[in-house]
Structure formats: structure tokens, C-alpha cells
C-alpha positions in Angstrom: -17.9 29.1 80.6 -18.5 31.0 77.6 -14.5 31.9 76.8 -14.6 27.6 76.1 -17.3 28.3 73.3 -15.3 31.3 71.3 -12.0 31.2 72.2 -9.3 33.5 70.8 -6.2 31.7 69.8 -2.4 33.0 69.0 -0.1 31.0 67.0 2.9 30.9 67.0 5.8 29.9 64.2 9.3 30.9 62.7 8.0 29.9 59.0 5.0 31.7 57.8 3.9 32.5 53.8 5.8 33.5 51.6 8.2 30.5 53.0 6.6 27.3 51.7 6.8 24.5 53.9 4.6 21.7 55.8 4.6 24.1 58.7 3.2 27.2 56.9 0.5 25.1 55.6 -0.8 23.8 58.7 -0.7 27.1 60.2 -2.4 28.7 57.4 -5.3 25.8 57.2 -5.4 25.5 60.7 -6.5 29.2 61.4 -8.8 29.6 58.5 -10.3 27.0 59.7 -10.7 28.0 63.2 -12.1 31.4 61.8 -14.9 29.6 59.9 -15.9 28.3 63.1 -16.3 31.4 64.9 -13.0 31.4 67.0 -10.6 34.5 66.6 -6.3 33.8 65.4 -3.9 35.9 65.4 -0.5 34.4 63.8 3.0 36.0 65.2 5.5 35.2 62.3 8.9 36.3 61.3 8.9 39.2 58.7 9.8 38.4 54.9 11.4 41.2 52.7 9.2 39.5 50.0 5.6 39.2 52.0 3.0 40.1 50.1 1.4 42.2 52.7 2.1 42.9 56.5 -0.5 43.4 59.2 0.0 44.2 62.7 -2.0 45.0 65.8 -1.6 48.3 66.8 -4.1 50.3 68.5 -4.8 52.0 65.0 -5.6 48.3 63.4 -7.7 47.8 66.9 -9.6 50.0 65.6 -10.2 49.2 62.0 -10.9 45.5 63.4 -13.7 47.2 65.9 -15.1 49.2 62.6 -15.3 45.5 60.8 -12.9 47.0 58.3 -10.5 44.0 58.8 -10.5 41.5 55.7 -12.8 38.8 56.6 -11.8 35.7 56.9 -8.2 36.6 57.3 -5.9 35.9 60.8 -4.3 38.7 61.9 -1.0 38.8 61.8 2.2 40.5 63.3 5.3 40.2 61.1 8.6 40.3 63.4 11.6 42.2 62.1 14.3 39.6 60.9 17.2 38.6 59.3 18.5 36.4 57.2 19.5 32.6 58.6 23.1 32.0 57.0 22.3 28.3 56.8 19.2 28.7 54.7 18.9 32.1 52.2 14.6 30.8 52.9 14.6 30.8 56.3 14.4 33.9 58.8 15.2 34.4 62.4 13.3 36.6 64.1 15.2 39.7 65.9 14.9 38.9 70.0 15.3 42.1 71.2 11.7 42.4 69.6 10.1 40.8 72.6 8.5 43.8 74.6 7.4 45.0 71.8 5.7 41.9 70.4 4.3 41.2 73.5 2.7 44.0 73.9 0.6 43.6 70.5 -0.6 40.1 71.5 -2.1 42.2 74.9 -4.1 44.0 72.6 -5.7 41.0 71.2 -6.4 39.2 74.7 -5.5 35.6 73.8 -7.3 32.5 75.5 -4.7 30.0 74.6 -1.1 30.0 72.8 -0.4 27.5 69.9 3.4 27.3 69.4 4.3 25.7 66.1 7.9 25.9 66.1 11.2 25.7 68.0 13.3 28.7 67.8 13.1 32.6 68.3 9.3 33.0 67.9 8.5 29.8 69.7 10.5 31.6 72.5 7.9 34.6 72.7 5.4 32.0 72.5 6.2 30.1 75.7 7.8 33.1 77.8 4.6 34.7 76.9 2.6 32.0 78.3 4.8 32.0 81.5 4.1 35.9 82.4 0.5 35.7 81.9 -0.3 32.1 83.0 -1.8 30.7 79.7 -1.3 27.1 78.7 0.6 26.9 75.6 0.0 24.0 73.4 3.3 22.9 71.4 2.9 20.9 68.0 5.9 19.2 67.8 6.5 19.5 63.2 9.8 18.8 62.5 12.3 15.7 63.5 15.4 17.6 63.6 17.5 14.6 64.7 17.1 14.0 60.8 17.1 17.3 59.6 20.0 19.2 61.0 22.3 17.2 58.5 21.3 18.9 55.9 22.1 22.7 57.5 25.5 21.4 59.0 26.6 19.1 56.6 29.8 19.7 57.6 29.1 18.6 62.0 29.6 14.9 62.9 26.0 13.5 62.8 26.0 12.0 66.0 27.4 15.5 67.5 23.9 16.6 65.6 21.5 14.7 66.8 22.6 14.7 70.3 22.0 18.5 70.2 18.7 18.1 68.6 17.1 15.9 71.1 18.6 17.8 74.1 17.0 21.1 72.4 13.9 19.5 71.4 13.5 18.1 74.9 14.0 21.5 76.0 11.4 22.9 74.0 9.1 20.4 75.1 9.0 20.8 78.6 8.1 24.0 78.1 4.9 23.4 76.5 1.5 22.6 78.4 0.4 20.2 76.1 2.0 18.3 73.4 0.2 17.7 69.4 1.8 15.1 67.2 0.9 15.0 63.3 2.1 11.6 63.2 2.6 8.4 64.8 6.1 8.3 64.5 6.9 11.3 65.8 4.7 10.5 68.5 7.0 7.6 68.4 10.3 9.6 69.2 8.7 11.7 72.3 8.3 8.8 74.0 11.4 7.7 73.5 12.8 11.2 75.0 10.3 10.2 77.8 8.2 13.4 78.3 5.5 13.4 80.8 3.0 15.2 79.3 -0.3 14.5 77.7 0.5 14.1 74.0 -2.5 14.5 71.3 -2.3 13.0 67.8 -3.5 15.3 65.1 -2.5 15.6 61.9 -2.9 18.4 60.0 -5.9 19.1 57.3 -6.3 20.2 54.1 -9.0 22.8 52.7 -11.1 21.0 49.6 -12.1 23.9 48.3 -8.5 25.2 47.5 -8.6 22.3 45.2 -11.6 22.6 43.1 -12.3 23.9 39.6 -13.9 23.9 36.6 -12.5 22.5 33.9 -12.1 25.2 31.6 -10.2 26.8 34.5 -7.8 23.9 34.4 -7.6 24.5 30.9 -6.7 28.1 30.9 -4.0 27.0 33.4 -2.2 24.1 31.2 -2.2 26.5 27.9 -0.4 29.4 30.3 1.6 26.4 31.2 2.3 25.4 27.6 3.2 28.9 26.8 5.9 29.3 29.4 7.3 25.8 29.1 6.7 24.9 25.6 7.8 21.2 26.3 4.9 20.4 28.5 2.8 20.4 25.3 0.8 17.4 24.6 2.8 15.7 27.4 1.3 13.5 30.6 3.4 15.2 33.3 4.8 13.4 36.3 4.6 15.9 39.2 7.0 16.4 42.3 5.6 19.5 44.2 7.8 20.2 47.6 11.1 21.7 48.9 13.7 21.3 46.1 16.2 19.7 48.7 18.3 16.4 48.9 16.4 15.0 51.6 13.6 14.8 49.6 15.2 11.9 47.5 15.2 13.4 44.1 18.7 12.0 43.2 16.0 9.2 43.2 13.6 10.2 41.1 16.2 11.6 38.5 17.6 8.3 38.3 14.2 6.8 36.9 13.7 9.6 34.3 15.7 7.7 30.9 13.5 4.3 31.9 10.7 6.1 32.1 11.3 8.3 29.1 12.5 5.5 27.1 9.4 3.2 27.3 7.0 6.5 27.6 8.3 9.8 25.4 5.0 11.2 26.0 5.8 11.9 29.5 8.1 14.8 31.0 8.7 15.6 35.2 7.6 18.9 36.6 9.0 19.7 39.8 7.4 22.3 41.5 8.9 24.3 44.5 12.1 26.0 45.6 15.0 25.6 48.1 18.7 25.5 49.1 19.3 22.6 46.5 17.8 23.8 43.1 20.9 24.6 40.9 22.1 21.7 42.1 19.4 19.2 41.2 19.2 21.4 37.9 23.0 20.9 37.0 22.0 17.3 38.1 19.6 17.3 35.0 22.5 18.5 32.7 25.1 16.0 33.3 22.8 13.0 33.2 21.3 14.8 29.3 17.9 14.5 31.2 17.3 18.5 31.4 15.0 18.4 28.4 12.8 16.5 30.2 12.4 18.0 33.5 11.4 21.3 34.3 11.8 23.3 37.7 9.1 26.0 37.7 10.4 27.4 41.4 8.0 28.9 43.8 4.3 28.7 43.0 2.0 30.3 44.4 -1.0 27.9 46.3 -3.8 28.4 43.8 -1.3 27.7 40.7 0.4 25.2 42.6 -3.7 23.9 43.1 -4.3 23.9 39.3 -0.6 22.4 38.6 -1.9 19.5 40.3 -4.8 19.6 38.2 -3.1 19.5 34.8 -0.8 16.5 35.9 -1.1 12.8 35.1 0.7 11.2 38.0 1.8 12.7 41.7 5.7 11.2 41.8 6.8 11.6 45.7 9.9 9.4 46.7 10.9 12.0 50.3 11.9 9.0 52.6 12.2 11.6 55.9 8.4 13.5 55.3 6.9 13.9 58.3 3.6 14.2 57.2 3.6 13.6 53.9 0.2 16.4 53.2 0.7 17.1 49.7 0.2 13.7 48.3 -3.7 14.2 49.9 -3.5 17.7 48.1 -2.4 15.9 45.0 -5.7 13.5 45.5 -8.2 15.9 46.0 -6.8 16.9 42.9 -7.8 13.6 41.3 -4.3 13.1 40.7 -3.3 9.2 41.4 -0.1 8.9 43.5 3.0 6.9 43.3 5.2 7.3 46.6 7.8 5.4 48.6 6.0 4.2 51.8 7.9 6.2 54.8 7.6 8.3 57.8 4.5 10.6 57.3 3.3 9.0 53.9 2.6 5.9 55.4 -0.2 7.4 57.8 -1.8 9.9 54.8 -2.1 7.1 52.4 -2.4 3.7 54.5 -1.7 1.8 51.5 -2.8 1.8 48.0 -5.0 4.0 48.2 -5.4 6.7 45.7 -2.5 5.3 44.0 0.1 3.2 45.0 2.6 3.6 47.6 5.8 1.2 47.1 9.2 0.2 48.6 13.0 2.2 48.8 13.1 0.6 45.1 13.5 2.3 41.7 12.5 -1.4 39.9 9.0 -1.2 42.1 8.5 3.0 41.6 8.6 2.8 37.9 6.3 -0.5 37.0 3.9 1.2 38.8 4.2 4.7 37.1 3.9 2.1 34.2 0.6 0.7 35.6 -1.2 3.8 36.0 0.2 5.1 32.1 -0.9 1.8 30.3 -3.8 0.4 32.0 -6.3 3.5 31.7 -9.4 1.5 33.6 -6.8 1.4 36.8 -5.9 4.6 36.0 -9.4 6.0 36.0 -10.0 3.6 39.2 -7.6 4.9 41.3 -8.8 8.8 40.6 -12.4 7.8 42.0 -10.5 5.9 45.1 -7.7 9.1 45.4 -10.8 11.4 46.1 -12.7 9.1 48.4 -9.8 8.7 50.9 -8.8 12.4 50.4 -11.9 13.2 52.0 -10.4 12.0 55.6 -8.1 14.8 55.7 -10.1 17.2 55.4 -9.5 20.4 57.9 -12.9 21.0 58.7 -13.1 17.9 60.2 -9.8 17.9 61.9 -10.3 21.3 63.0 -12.7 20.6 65.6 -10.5 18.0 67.0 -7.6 21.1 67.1 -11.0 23.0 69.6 -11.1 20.2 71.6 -7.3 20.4 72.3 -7.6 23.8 73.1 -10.2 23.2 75.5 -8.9 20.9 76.9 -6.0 22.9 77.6 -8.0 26.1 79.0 -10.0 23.8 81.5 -7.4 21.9 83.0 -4.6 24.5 82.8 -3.8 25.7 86.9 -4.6 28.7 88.5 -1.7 31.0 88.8 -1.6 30.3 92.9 -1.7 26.4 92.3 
């Protein structure tokens, strides 16, 4: 069956660039990767008032895709109308009354199989579209919200919280066809909800090539650097790179900056990213006298954020609820050794020591091995070499096919609308 060879695949998800999150990035490497190998994608997404550029199907961009004049290598993409989510000024929630009209610009594209990577408004198009056209839609389940929906209603009774979650997630769950799991522990928690479905483990890749340069591109990039932060000069940056948000830990990571500054002046903490919690962890900074020695650059964009982890010295990562835990393998293929708490999602990307060291829930153990990697430079230079070696594994290329096989998996198995 030839549709099993070139498929043409829609994804969904409620977080899409310029939103920077774990999701995003597997959806973004996922369908670039699917385009390289022939398939087709076409990514429904909310609409961001700050998106750098909106492309929908129409029957005029039909045509311009017909005439080749779509930009290669690109998904397309339909950006929903909006509006703001009160609980997070990042997040958007797609408008639902938008439905018939997003439904009818997936038509145009003719999908094989529907890829839902998220749980609320556009995840809803996703599976009700899959239900009128009888297509299997494959669910990959991101985001353990029994954790997470603390930190967007602080102010709800936890256990009030996490009953909800699991009731929706279940919900969303049983909608889906098949089930993808980036992680063993979240695999973990769905059979806990006991779902009867066939449940895939796949985590999700990353693209080398997004993470290679010359090095007098890497040197441009530090003096630009040096320019706009002038205390980064001549200094061996410890990098955080991630949402600026409590449950990362960073209250954690703060707490180690006068040790570490103390025995090593040289050094200084970059933390890259944005979210709800910024001022906050930056008035942090003030009261403890530390804010000359961290520096919050906000959003970057992916190739600076590519080269940032280029210029730094050590990767710091102490998020205790990551559920996949990707960018410590972005900061290896960087070269960048990697000192993280060994939790949830880091656990399965690093498996150990490898590329760096990943430690306990303990400040004492965090910092004597930030202190390793700064004194000892033949362990330092050791664990680069081993940090690109077990990078390699994560690749998306490779995982990408596995992501096909899903898919047709799906498309063979899925039953006839009569059955």
C-alpha cells in the first residue's frame, strides 16, 4: 500500500514556536525530521501575536505548494486565532468556535494519520477530527499534570488538583488510537490509570546539526555576548537554559552560587529562557547580593541558544519534575559536560555519568562535582569526548523512523469505518 510508504501526517499541539517548551521542540524536530524523509506535516498550532511568520492552507497556499513555491523543508502550518491564558501571560488557548473552519484546511491537505501532542483546545480538533473522518489519531502523552497544575493554581488544594488532572488526562487518553510515551515514568503513570491501549516508548530527538559550528562562529557569538553582558568577560559560565519557573528548582541552584563563587571567582551563571517566574528569581538574585553574578538573558532564539551552549563551561540542570530532560543532550552535543540532579526524565537521557555527572537532591554533592569538572581539566576534557559519544543516541534521525513505524502501525491496524 503505497499511502504506508509516504504518508502525510498532521500534528497537532496548543504550544508551538515562539512559546519555548519541551513540547515545541519535539514537534518542531519531529516534523523536520519526517520531511527529510519524504513524508509530508502539516502542524495546527495556536496563533501567537509575536510569531514570526503565519502560514495557512488556503486554496491560494494550495496552490503556491502545487507551484513548489512553498519553503522547502518547512511544515506547513495553520495558526488558530487565540487568546491569552490568564494563568500563564506564555500560554494561548485556541478560540473553539474555530473548528469548522480549521477543519476544513486540514481537508485540503488530505492527512493519512493525526498526531496529537497536547491536551486542551487543539488536541480537541485533533481527536474530533479523527472521529468524523475515521483516522487513527496517535496521542503522545508530554506533560504530567498531576505535578504541574500546582504551579497555575497555587492557590487549589493539591489533592483537589491532581484528582482533576488524572480524571482529564484519562479522558484525553481514551480518545486516542494509540498511546507514545517519551519516558519510562510516564509510561509508568498510564498504567497506573490502567488504559487499555497499546502504548509506544519514544522519546523525542534532537537535530546534531542545529548544534554545530566553527569555532570562529562560537567566537563571534561570546564577544556579542561580552558586549551585552560585560560581566561574562573572561569568565567560565555555568549554564541553566529552560523555563524560568519554580519547578525547575532554581531556588536550588541560587543557593549554591556564594560556595561556588567563593572558591571559583572566575565563574558567573547564565540562565537562559523566560517564564511566569523571572522577576521573581531575579529579585531572588538581589536579596541574597548574588545578582552580580547571575545573568537572565530571557528568550533566545534556538540557534543563539545553540551557540550559548557553545560558549559555556558547564551545563547546571537541578529541575527535579523534567519529563524528559532533552536539553542536557542539546547541551552535550554541544560539548558541554553536564552536572544535573538524577530525576524523572534526566535519568533516562543521561543513564548515569555520562557526559558529565548526574547526582542526588543534594547541594554538598552538586557543587564538588561542579568543582571536579573546574579543577581537574583531564576529566574535564574526558567527559566532553564521552558527552558527545552518548549524545549521539538521541539523535532524531534515528528516532524518527521509529515515530514511521508508529504511524504505520497505526494506519494498518486502524478499523474500517463499518467495523
Amino acid at each position: 500500500m503505497l499511502y504506508l510508504n509516504y504518508m502525510k501526517i498532521v500534528m497537532f499541539t496548543d504550544a508551538y514556536w515562539p512559546r519555548v517548551n519541551g513540547v515545541t521542540v519535539s514537534v518542531d524536530s519531529f516534523s523536520h525530521a519526517l520531511l527529510r524523509a519524504g513524508h509530508e506535516v502539516l502542524i495546527v498550532c495556536s496563533f501567537y501575536p509575536d510569531a514570526a511568520s503565519v502560514e495557512r492552507i488556503t486554496s491560494e497556499s494550495e496552490q503556491e505548494r502545487d507551484n513548489g513555491e512553498h519553503k522547502s523543508g518547512e511544515p506547513l502550518v495553520i495558526r488558530v486565532p487565540s487568546m491569552p491564558l490568564f494563568l500563564s501571560k506564555e500560554d494561548r488557548l485556541a478560540k473553539i468556535h474555530k473548528w469548522f473552519w480549521v477543519s476544513k484546511q486540514i481537508d485540503l491537505f488530505g492527512p493519512d494519520v493525526l498526531h496529537i501532542n497536547s491536551e486542551f483546545v487543539i488536541a480537541e480538533f485533533g481527536f474530533q477530527y479523527a472521529k468524523r473522518n475515521n483516522l487513527p489519531a496517535v496521542y503522545t502523552f508530554h506533560t504530567l499534570w498531576e505535578d504541574y497544575a500546582v504551579n497555575y493554581f497555587p492557590m487549589v488544594p493539591v489533592f483537589f488538583l491532581k484528582f482533576f488532572a488524572r480524571r482529564y488526562l484519562k479522558y484525553v487518553i481514551n480518545k486516542a488510537y494509540l498511546i507514545i510515551v517519551p519516558t519510562v515514568q510516564i509510561q509508568e503513570v498510564i498504567k497506573k490509570y490502567n488504559i487499555k491501549k497499546q502504548i509506544y516508548l519514544l522519546p523525542t530527538g534532537i537535530d546534531p546539526r542545529i548544534f554545530e559550528h566553527e569555532t570562529s562562529e562560537v567566537d563571534r557569538f561570546r564577544n556579542t555576548m561580552e558586549k551585552k553582558y560585560p560581566i561574562l568577560t573572561g569568565k567560565r559560565i555555568l549554564l541553566f537554559a529552560g523555563r524560568i519557573a519554580k519547578e525547575k528548582n532554581l531556588d536550588f541552584l541560587l543557593s549554591l552560587v556564594p560556595r561556588i563563587r567563593e572558591k571559583h571567582p572566575e565563574t558567573v551563571f547564565l540562565f537562559v529562557g523566560n517564564g511566569p517566574d523571572l522577576a521573581y528569581f531575579q529579585k531572588e538574585c538581589e536579596e541574597k547580593g548574588i545578582e552580580e553574578h547571575c545573568i537572565f538573558t530571557g528568550y533566545l532564539t534556538r540557534d543563539d541558544l545553540a551557540l550559548t551552549y557553545a560558549i559555556s563551561s558547564i551545563f547546571v540542570f537541578p529541575s527535579l519534575t523534567e519529563t524528559q530532560g532533552l536539553v542536557t543532550i542539546e547541551a552535550m552535543l554541544s560539548g558541554t559536560p553536564v552536572v544535573a540532579i538524577g530525576e524523572m526524565g534526566t535519568i533516562m537521557v543521561m543513564g548515569g555519568n555520562n557526559g558529565g555527572f548526574m547526582v542526588k537532591n543534594s547541594p554538598d554533592e552538586f557543587t564538588e562535582r561542579i568543582f571536579d569538572l573546574l579543577e581537574d581539566q583531564e576529566l574535564y576534557q574526558r567527559k566532553i569526548a564521552e558527552a558527545k559519544i552518548h549524545a549521539r543516541a538521541w539523535t532524531i534521525d534515528s528516532l524518527t523512523e521509529k515515530l514511521v513505524q508508529i504511524y504505520r502501525d497505526a494506519i494498518k491496524s486502524f478499523p474500517p469505518k463499518n467495523q
